[in-house]
C-alpha positions as CSV (number, residue, x, y, z in Angstrom):
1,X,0.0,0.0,0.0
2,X,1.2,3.5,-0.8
3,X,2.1,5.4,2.1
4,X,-0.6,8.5,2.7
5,X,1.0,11.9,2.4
6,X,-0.8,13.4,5.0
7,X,0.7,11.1,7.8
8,X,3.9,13.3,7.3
9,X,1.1,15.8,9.8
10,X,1.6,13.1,12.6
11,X,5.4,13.1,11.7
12,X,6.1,16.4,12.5
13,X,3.4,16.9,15.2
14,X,4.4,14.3,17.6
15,X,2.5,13.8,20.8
16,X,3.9,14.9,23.9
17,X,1.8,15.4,25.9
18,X,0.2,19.3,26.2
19,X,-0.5,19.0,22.0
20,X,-3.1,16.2,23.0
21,X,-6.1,18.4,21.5
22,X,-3.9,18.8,18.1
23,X,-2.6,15.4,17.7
24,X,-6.1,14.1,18.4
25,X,-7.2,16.3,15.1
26,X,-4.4,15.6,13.2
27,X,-5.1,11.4,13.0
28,X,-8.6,11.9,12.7
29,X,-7.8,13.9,9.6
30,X,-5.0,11.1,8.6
31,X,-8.0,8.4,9.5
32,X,-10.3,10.1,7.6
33,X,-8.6,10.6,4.6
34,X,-8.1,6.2,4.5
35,X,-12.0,5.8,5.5
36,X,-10.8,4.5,8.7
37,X,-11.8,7.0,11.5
38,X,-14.7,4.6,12.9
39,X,-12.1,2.6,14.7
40,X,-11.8,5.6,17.1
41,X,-14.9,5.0,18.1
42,X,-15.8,1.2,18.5
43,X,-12.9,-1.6,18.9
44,X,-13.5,-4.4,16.1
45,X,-15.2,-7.7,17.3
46,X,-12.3,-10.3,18.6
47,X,-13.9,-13.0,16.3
48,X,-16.0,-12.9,13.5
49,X,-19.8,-14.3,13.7
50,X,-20.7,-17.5,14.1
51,X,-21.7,-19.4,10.7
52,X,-20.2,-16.4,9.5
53,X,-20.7,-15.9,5.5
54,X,-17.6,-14.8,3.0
55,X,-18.7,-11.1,2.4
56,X,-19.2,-10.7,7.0
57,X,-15.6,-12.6,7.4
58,X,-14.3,-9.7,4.7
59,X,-15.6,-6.6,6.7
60,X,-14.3,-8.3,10.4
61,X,-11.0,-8.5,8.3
62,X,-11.0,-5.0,7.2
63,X,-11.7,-3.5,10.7
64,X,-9.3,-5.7,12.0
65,X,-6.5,-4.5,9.3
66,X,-8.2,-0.8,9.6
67,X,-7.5,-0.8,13.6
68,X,-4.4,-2.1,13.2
69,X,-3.3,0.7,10.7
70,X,-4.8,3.1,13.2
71,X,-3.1,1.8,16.1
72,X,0.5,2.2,14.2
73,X,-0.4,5.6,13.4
74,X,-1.0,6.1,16.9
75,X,2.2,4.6,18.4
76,X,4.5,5.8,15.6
77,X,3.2,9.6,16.3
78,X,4.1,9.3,19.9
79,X,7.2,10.4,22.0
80,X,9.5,7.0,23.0
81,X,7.8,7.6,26.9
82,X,4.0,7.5,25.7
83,X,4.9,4.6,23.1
84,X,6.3,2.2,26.1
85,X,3.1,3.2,28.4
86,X,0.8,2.6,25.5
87,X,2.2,-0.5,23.1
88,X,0.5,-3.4,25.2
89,X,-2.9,-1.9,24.4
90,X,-4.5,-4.1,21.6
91,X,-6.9,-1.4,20.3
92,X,-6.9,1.9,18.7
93,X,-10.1,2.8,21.0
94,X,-8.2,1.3,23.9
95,X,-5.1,3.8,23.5
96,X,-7.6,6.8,23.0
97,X,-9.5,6.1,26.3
98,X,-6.2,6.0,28.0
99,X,-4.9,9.4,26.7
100,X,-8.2,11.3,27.3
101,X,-8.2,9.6,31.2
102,X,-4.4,11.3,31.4
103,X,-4.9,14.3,29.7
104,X,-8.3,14.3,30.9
105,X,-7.9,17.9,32.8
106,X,-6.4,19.3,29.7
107,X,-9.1,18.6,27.1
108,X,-11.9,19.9,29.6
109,X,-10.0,23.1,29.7
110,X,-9.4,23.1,25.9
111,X,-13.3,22.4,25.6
112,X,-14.0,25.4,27.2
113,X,-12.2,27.6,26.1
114,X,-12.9,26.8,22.5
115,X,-17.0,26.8,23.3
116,X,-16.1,30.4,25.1
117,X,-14.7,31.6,21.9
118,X,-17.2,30.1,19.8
119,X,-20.0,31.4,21.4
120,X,-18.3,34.7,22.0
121,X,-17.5,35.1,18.3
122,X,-19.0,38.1,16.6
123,X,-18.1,39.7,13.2
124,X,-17.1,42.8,12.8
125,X,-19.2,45.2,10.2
126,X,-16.8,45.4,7.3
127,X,-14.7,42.5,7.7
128,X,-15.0,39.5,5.7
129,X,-17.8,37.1,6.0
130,X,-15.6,34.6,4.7
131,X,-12.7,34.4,7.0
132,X,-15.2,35.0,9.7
133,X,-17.1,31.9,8.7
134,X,-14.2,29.5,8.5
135,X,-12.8,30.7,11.7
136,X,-16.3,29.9,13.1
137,X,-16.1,26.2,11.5
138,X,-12.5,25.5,12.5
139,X,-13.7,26.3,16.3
140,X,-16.7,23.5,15.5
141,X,-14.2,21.1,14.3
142,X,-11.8,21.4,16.9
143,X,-14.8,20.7,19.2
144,X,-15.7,17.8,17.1
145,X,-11.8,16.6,17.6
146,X,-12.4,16.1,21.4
147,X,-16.0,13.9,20.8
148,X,-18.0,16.6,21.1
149,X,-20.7,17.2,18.0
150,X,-23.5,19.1,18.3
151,X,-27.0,19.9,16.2
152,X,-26.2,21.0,12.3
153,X,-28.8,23.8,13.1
154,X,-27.2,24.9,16.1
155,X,-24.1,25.5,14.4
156,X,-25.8,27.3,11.7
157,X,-27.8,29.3,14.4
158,X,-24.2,30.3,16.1
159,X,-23.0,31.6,12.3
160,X,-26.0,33.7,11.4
161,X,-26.2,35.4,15.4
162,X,-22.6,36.4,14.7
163,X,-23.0,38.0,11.9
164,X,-23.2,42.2,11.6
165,X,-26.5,44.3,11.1
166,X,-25.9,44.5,7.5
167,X,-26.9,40.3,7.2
168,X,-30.4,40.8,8.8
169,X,-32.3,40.6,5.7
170,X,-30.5,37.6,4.2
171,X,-31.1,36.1,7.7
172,X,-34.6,36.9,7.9
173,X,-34.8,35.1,4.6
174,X,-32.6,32.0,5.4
175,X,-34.9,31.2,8.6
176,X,-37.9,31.9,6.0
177,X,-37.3,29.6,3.9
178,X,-35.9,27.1,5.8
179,X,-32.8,26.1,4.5
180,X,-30.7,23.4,4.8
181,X,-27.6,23.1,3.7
182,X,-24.0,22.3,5.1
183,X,-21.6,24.7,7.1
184,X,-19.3,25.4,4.0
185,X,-22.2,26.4,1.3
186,X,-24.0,28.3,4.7
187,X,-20.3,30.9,4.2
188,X,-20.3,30.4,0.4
189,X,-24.2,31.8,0.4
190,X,-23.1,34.5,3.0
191,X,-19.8,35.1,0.6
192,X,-22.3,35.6,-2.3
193,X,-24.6,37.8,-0.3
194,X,-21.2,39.8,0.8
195,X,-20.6,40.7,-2.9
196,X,-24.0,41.4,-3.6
197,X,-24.5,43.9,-1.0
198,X,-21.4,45.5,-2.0
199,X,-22.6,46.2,-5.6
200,X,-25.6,47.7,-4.4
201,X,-24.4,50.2,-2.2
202,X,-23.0,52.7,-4.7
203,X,-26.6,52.6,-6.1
204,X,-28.0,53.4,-2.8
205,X,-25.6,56.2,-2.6
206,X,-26.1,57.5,-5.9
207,X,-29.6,57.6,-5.4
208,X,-29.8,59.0,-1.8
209,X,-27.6,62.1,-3.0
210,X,-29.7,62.6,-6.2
């Protein structure tokens, strides 16, 4: 198998210890790009079913291979002190519960201050509505990178409360009509909206001075 470029991110961002909250992003984006994140969540059955067919034998294989891969990730990323306290664990899941239980302290503190800042977040009139929304969706995902994931509409919610005066109409319109839509088209939409307000103000101008 080819080796993945982006695990060249766990390379040179080691765990040791006060990174936790970084490294923990970092190999679910390595995971994620393999289609092997799940094994974060739930350790692969020790034995397949019983009377187990061809194509269920298959999958138990792959999350056996998958957790495997993930647990190699996991060591190999690791300073030499946190590989010997973690190599007799036998599951990727079971190496993750044990770093959150010793840097337990440190991703509760992490939690809250990203929520603070995500919460706190406001735009500022005249500033850009893009960078403002992927700032807003990097604090989600680094949320989502300690196991916490919220409602998509509460998200969404947090965006459109953030935003200036000048996005009133278009959010009295989104909530009209109900939209749904992911967080990246929610800032493309609010991009477009951006540009569309600027083109109209020199009319406005024009015409108030007329």
């Amino acid at each position: 198998m080819a080796k993945n470029p982006l695990a060249a991110i766990l390379d040179t961002n080691r765990l040791t210890s006060p990174n936790f909250v970084d490294w923990l992003r970092n190999l679910r984006i390595v995971l994620q790009s393999e289609c092997r994140e799940y094994v974060l969540d739930a350790a692969p059955p020790q034995n397949p079913p019983v009377n187990t067919t061809e194509e269920e034998f298959a999958k138990h294989r792959k999350q056996m291979n998958d957790d495997a891969q993930a647990w190699c990730y996991m060591l190999a990323s690791m300073s030499n002190e946190l590989q010997r306290q973690n190599d007799g664990l036998k599951h990727a899941t079971e190496i993750l519960l044990h770093l959150k239980e010793l840097y337990g302290e440190h991703t509760r503190q992490a939690r809250y201050q990203i929520l603070k800042e995500l919460f706190r977040c406001r735009m500022k009139e005249g500033s850009s509505v893009h960078d403002h929304g992927l700032k807003m969706i990097a604090l989600i995902e680094r949320l989502e990178s300690l196991g916490i994931v919220m409602d998509n509409e509460l998200y969404m919610d947090l965006i459109l409360q953030s935003l200036p005066p000048s996005f009133d109409t278009f959010v009295v319109n989104f909530n009209m009509h109900k939209m749904e839509t992911s967080l990246p088209k929610l800032v493309n939409m609010l991009k477009t909206a951006e540009s569309t307000m600027k083109k109209e103000k020199p009319v406005l101008l024009v015409s108030s001075l007329s």
